[in-house]
C-alpha positions as CSV (number, residue, x, y, z in Angstrom):
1,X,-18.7,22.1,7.5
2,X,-15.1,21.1,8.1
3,X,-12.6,23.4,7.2
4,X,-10.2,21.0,5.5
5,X,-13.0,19.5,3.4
6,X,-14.6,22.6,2.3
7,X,-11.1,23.6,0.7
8,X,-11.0,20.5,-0.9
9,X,-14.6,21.3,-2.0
10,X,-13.0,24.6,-3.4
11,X,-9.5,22.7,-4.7
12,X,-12.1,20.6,-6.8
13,X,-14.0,23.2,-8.6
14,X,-10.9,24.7,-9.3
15,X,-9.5,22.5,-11.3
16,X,-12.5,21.8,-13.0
17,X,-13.2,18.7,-10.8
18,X,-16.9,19.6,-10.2
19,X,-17.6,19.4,-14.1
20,X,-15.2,16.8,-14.9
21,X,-18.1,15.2,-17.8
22,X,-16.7,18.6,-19.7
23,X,-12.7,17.8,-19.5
24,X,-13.3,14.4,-20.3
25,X,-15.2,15.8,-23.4
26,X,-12.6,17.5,-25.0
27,X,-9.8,15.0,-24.2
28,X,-11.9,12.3,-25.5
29,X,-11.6,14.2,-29.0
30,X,-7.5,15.1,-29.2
31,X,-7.0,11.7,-26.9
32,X,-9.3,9.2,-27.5
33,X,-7.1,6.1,-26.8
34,X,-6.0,6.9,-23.5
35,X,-7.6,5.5,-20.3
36,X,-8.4,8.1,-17.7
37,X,-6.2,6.8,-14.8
38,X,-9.1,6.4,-12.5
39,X,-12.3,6.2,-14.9
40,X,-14.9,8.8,-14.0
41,X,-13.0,9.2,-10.5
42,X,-10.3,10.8,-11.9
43,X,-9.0,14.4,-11.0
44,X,-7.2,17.1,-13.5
45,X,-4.1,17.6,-10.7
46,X,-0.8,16.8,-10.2
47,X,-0.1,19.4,-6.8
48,X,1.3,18.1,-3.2
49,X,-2.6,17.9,-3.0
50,X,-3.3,15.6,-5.8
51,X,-4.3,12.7,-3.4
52,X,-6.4,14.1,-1.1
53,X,-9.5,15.3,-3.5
54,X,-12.7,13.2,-3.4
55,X,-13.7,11.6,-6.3
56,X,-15.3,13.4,-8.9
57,X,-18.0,11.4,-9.5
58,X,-19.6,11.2,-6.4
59,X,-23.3,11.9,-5.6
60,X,-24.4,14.0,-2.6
61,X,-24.7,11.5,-0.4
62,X,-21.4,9.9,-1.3
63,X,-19.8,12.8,-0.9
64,X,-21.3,13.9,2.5
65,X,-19.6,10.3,3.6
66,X,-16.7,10.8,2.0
67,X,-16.2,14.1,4.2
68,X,-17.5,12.1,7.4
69,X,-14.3,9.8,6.6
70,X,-11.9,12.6,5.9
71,X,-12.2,14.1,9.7
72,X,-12.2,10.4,10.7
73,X,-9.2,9.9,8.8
74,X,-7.2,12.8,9.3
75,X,-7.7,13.0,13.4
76,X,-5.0,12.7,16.0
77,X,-6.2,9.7,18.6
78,X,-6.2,10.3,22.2
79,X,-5.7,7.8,25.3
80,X,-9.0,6.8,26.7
81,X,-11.3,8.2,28.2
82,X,-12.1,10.8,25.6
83,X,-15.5,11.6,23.8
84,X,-13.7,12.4,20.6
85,X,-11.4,9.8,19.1
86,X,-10.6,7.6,22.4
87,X,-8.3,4.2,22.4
88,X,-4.8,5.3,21.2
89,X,-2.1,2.8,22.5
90,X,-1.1,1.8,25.3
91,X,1.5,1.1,22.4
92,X,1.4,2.3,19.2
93,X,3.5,3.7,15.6
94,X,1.1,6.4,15.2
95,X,-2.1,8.4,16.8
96,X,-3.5,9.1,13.4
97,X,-3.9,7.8,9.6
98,X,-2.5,10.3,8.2
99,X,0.9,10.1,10.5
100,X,1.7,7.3,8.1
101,X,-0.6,8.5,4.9
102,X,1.1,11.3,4.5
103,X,-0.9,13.5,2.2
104,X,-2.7,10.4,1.7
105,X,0.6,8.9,0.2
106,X,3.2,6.2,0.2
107,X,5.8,6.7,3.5
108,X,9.4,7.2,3.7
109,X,11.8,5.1,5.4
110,X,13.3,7.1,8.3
111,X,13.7,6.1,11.5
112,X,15.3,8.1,14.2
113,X,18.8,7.1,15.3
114,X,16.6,7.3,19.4
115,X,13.6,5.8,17.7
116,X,12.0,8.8,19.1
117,X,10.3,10.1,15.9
118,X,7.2,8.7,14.4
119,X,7.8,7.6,10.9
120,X,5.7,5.8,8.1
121,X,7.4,2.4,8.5
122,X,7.0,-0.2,10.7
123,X,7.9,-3.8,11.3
124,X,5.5,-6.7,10.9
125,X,6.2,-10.0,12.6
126,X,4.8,-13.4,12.9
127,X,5.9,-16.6,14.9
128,X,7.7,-20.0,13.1
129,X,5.3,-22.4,13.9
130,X,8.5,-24.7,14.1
131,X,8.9,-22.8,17.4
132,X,5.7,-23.6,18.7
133,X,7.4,-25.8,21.2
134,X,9.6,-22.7,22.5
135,X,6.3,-20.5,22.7
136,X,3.9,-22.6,24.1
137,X,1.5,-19.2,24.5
138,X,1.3,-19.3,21.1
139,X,-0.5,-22.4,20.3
140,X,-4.1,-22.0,19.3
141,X,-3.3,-18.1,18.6
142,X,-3.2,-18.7,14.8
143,X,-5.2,-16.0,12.5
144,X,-7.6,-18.5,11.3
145,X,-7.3,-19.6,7.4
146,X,-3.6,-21.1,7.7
147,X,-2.4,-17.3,8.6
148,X,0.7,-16.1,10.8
149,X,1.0,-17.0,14.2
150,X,0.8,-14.0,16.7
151,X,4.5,-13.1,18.6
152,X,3.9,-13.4,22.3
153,X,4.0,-9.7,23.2
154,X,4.4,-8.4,20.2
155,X,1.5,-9.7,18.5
156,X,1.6,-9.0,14.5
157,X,3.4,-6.0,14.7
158,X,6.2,-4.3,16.5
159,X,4.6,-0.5,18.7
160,X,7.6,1.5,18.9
161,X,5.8,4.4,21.0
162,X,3.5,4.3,24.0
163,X,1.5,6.6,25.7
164,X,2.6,7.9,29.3
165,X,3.1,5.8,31.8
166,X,3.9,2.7,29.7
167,X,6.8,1.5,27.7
168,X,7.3,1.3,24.0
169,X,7.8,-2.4,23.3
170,X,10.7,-1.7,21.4
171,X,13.0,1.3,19.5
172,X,13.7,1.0,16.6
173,X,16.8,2.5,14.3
174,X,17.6,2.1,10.6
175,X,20.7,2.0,8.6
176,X,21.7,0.8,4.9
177,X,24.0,-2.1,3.6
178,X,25.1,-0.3,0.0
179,X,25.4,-2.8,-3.0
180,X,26.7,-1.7,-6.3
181,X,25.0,-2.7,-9.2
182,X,27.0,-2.6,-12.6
183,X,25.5,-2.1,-16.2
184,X,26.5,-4.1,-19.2
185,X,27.9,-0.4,-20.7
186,X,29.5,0.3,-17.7
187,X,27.0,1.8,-15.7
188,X,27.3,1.5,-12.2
189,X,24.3,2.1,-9.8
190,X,24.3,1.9,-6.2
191,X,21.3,0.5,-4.4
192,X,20.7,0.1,-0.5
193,X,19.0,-2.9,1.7
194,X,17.8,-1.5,5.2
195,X,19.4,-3.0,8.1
196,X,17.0,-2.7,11.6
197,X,18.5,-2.2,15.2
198,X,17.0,-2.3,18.0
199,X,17.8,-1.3,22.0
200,X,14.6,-1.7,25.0
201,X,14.2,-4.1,27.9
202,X,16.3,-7.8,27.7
203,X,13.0,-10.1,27.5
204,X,12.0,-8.4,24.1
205,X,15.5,-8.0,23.1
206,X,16.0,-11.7,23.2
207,X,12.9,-12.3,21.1
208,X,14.2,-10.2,18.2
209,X,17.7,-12.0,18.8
210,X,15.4,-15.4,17.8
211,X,15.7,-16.5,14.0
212,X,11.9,-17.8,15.0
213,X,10.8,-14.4,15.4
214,X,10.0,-13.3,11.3
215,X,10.4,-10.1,10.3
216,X,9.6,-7.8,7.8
217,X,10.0,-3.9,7.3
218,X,6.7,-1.9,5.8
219,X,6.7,1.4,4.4
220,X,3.0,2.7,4.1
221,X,1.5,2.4,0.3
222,X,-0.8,5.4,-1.7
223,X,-4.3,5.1,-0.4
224,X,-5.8,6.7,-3.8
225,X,-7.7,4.6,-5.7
226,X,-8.5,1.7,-3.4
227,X,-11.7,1.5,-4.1
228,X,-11.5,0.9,-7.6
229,X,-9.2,-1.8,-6.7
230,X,-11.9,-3.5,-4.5
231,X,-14.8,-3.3,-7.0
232,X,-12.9,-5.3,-9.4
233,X,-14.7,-8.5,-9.2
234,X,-13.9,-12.0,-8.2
235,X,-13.7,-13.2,-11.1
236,X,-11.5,-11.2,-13.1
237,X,-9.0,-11.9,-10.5
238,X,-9.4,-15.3,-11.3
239,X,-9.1,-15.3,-14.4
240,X,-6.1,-13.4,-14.4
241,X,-4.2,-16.2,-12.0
242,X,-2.0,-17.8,-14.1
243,X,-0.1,-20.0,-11.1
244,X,1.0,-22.8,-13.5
245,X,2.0,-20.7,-16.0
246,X,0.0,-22.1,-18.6
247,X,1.1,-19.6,-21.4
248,X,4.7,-20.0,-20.7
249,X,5.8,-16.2,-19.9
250,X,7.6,-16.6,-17.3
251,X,5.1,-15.6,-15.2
252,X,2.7,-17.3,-12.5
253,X,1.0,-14.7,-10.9
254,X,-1.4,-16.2,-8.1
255,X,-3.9,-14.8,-5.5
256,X,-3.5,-14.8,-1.8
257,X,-6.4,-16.6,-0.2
258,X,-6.9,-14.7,3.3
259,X,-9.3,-14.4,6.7
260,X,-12.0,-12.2,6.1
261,X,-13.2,-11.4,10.2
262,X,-16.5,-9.8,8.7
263,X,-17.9,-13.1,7.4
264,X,-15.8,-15.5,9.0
265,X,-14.6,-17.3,6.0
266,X,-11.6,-17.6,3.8
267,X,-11.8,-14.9,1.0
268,X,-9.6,-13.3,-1.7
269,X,-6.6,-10.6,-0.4
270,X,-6.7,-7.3,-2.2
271,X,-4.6,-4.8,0.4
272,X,-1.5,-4.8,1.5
273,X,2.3,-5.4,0.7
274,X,1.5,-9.4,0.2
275,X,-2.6,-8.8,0.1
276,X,-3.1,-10.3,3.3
277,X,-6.2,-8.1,3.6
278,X,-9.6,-9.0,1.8
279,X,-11.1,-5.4,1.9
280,X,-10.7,-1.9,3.2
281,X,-13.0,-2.4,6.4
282,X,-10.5,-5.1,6.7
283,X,-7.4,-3.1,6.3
284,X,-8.8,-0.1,8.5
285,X,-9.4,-1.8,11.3
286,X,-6.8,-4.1,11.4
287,X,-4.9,-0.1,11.2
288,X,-6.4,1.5,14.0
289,X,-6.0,-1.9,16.0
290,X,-2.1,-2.4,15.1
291,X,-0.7,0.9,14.2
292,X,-2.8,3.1,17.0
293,X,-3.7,0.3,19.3
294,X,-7.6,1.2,18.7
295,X,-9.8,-1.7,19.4
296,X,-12.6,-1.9,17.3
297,X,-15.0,-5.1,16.0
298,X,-12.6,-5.9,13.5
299,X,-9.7,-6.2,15.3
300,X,-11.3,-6.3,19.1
301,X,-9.2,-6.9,22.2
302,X,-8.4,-10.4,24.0
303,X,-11.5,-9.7,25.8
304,X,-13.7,-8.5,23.0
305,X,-13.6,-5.1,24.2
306,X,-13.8,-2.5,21.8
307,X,-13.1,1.2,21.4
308,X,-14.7,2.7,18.5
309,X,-17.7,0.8,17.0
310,X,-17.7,-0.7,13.4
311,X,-19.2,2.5,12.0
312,X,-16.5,4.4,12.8
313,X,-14.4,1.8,10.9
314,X,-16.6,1.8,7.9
315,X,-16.7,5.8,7.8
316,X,-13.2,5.6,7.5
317,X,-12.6,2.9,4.9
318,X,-15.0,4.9,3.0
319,X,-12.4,8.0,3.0
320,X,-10.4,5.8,1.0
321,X,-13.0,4.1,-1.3
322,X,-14.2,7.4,-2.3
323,X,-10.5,9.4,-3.0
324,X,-9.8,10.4,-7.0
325,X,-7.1,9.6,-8.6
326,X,-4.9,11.8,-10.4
327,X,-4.7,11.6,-13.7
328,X,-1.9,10.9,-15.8
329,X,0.2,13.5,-18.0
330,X,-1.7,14.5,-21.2
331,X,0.2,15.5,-24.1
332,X,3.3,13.8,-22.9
333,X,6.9,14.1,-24.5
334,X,8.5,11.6,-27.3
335,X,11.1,10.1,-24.5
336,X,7.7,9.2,-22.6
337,X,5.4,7.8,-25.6
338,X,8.8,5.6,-26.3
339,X,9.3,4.3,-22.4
340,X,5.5,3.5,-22.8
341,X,6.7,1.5,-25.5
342,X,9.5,-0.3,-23.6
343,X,7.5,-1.1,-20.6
344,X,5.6,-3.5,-22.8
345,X,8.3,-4.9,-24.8
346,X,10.5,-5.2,-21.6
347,X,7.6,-7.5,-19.9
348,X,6.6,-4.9,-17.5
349,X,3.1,-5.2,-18.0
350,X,2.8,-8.0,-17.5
351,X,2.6,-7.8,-14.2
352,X,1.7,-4.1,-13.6
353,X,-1.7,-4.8,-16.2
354,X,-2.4,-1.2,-17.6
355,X,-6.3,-1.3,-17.3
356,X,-9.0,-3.2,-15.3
357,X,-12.1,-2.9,-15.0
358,X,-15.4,-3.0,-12.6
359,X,-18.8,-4.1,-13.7
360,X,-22.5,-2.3,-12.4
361,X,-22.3,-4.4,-8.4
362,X,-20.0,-2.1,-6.5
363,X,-22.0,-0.8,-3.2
364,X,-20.9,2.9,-4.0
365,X,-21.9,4.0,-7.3
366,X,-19.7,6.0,-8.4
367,X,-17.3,3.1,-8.7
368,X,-19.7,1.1,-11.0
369,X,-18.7,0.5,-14.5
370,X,-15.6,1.8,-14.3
371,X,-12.5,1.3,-16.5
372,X,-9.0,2.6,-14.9
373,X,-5.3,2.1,-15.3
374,X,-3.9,1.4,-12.3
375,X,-0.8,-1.0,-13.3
376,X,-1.5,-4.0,-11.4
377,X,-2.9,-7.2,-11.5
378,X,-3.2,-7.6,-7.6
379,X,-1.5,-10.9,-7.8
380,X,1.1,-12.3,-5.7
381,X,4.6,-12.8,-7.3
382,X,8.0,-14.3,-6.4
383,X,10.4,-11.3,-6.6
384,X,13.2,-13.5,-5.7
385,X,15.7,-14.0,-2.8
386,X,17.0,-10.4,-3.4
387,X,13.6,-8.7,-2.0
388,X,12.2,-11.6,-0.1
389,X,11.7,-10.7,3.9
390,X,11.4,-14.6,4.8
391,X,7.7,-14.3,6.4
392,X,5.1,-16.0,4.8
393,X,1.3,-14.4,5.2
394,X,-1.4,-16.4,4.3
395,X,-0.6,-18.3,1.1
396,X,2.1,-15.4,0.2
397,X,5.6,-17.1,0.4
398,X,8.5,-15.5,2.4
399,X,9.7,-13.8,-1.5
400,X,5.9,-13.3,-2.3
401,X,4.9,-9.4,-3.1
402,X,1.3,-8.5,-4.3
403,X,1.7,-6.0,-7.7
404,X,2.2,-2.5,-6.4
405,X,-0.2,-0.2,-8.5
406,X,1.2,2.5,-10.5
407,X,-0.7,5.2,-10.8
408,X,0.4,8.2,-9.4
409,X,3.7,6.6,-8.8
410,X,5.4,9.9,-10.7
411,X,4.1,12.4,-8.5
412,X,5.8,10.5,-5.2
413,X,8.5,13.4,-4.7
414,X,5.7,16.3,-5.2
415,X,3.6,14.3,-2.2
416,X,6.5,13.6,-0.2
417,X,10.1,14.7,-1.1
418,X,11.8,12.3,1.4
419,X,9.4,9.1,0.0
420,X,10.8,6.2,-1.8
421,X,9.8,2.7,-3.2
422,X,9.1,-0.9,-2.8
423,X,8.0,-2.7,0.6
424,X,10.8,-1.1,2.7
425,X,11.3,2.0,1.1
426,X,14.9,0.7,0.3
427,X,14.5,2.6,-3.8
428,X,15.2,6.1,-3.6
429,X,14.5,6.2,-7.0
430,X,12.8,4.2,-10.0
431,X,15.5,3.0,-11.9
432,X,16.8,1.5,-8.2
433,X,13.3,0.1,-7.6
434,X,13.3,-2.2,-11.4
435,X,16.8,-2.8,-10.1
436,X,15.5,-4.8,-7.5
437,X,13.4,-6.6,-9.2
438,X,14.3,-10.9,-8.8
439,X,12.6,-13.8,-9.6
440,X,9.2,-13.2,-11.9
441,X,11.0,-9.7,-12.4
442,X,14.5,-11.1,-13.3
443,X,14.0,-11.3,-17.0
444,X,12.6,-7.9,-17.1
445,X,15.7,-6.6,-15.0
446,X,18.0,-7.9,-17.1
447,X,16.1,-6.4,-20.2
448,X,16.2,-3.0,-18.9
449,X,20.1,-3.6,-18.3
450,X,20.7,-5.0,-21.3
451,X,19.3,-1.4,-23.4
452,X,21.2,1.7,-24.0
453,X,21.2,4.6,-21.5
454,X,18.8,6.6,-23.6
455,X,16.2,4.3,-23.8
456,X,16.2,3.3,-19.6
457,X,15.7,7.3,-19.8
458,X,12.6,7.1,-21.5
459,X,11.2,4.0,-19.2
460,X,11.7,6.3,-16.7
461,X,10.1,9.3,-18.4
462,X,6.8,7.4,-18.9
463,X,6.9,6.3,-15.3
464,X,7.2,9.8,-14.2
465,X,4.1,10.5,-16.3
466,X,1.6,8.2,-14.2
């Protein structure tokens, strides 16, 4: 057995994850209104380890895969040939998942002043299709479904490494444009938006010179819980779209509508910053294909030429259907119960929905039936001109941004110190995060702003509870 996944194995009985029917037990009895954060997948732990335990639910079977997926997911990637984990590069932003998943969670925006360090952040770009004309290699390169146009040698995403003997396409350095942000009672915060450099050879240089060429900074997300998120069916999507806004809220939450290269039709987005990605097989090998430059039959080469097969894929999109979630703070203080309050009467939720739920057709069992609180609805939403990166992706507009879930969110600094929040990891905190919130988020914004110190306090409390 694996020696990381046999002291998860222990890590799980140890805090009373192997009998979690027991835990849930007694809490249901002192507790009985409060969701567990991941249904029957949920874990009793709130350590630097708190997103790396399997599920507690699983069967034997489920969790033998799960463990398959764990080595799959934590392994470094080599150049080819290799018998063991072959295809890294020739460019890449990491040789393994877990480079950018740290600890399985969100990534911190640091980039070396000699773009020599490998960081959890990366920059996606696409091709204006006005610019066709200039890019002629371009035409008929469209992801099918109306989706972005590949950058000739780039292709969706900028590889700032490379393995030896080849070049990194470009380097990349990061710096911060400081805005202050004043308070109706005088409160002044100061926020940050990230401002990208870049230095390599003239030809690619010139390309990032080019308005045409859209860009958009990613810090990785969590990776807990994703398979919750999947089972949610179809339909409860749907009926949560409100694109009109029929009920007069303020707010028209819609779906993205996305290429699905499994079936080969158009299909609902799930994953990712703007959802551009219909399912974890999706998302994983789009990952090892972009971010490791691992062919696979997701995401094959120009000549169809692949790497690792589709099980390997699969395996590893398991790791992540299968993780628990953490669950969130019993017994929590007065500041808290009252923030939990706020984020209702503020409008919070309704965006970041509190609870959904699956029904008995998941694939893996364990995420059948299952009712959770991740705060999300998975929709897309205009967050204004403030956040907006000016790419579009799929039907997600240039100020676009698929619900980030929340659960978990107040353990980021016990998983990562450095970590922060939103797309770009420009929100070193969560006050700076609502702060940035535009658009569908304006009203809430100016909510938060509008109520005494104390009371943004206890928003944050409860957030810090999840």
């Amino acid at each position: 057995m694996n020696s990381r996944f046999f002291t998860l194995l222990l890590m799980m009985c140890f805090t009373g994850a192997c009998s979690p029917s027991q835990d849930r037990d007694s809490k249901a009895t002192t507790e009985p209104l409060m969701i567990f954060s991941g249904g029957e997948t949920t874990i009793k732990n709130r350590t630097s380890g708190a997103f790396t335990a399997p599920a507690t639910n699983l069967n034997s079977e489920e969790f033998a895969l799960h463990g398959e997926g764990d080595i799959l997911f934590e392994g470094e990637y080599v150049m080819a040939p290799s018998p063991v984990r072959p295809g890294l590069g020739p460019v890449f932003n990491n040789s393994s998942c877990r480079g950018c998943h740290v600890r399985n969670g969100r990534g911190m925006a640091v980039l070396g002043e000699t773009g020599t360090l490998r960081s959890p952040i990366l920059v996606r770009v696409s091709l204006d299709p006005s610019a066709l004309d200039r890019y002629p290699e371009a035409k008929g390169t469209q992801v099918p479904g109306n989706g972005p146009y590949p950058v000739p040698g780039f292709g969706g995403q900028i590889q700032n490494h490379a393995v030896f003997g080849y070049e990194a396409e470009i380097t990349l350095s990061l710096s911060w444009e400081e805005i202050n942000e004043k308070f109706p009672d005088g409160t002044t915060v100061t926020l940050r938006k990230p401002i990208l450099s870049y230095s390599g050879k003239a030809e690619q240089l010139a390309k990032m010179d080019d308005p045409a060429i859209l860009r958009s900074i990613r810090q990785t997300p969590p990776v807990v819980g994703l398979g919750l998120l999947e089972a949610v069916s179809e339909q409860t999507l749907l009926d949560l779209e409100d694109p009109m806004d029929k009920n007069g809220d303020g707010i028209s939450g819609r779906l993205n509508r996305v290429w699905d290269p499994i079936s080969g039709t158009v299909a609902i987005g799930r994953f990712g910053w703007k959802a551009s990605a219909p399912s974890l097989i999706v998302q994983t090998g789009n990952a090892f294909s972009e971010d490791m430059g691992v062919k696979n039959p997701v995401s094959p080469d120009a000549d169809g030429s692949i790497e690792i097969d589709l099980e390997a894929v699969r395996k590893t999109a398991y790791y992540t259907q299968t993780l628990a979630v953490p669950d969130r703070l019993r017994g929590i203080s007065s500041s808290a119960l009252q923030g939990e309050i706020l984020f209702s009467t503020l409008g919070c939720a309704s965006c970041h929905t509190p609870s959904l739920s699956t029904d008995e057709t998941p694939a893996i069992a364990a995420l059948r039936n299952q009712t959770f609180s991740a705060y999300t609805d998975l929709l897309l939403h205009d967050m204004g001109e403030g956040l907006a990166d000016h790419r579009p992706d799929f039907e997600a507009s240039g100020t676009e941004w698929r619900t980030p879930p929340l659960w978990g969110i107040g353990l980021t600094a016990t998983i990562l110190p450095q970590s922060s929040f939103l797309h770009d990891g420009r929100a070193r905190t969560l006050e700076e995060a609502i702060l940035w919130h535009g658009g569908e988020g304006e009203k809430s914004k100016k909510a938060y702003q509008s109520i005494r110190k104390t009371q943004r306090a206890q928003l944050i409390d409860f957030l810090k509870t999840l």
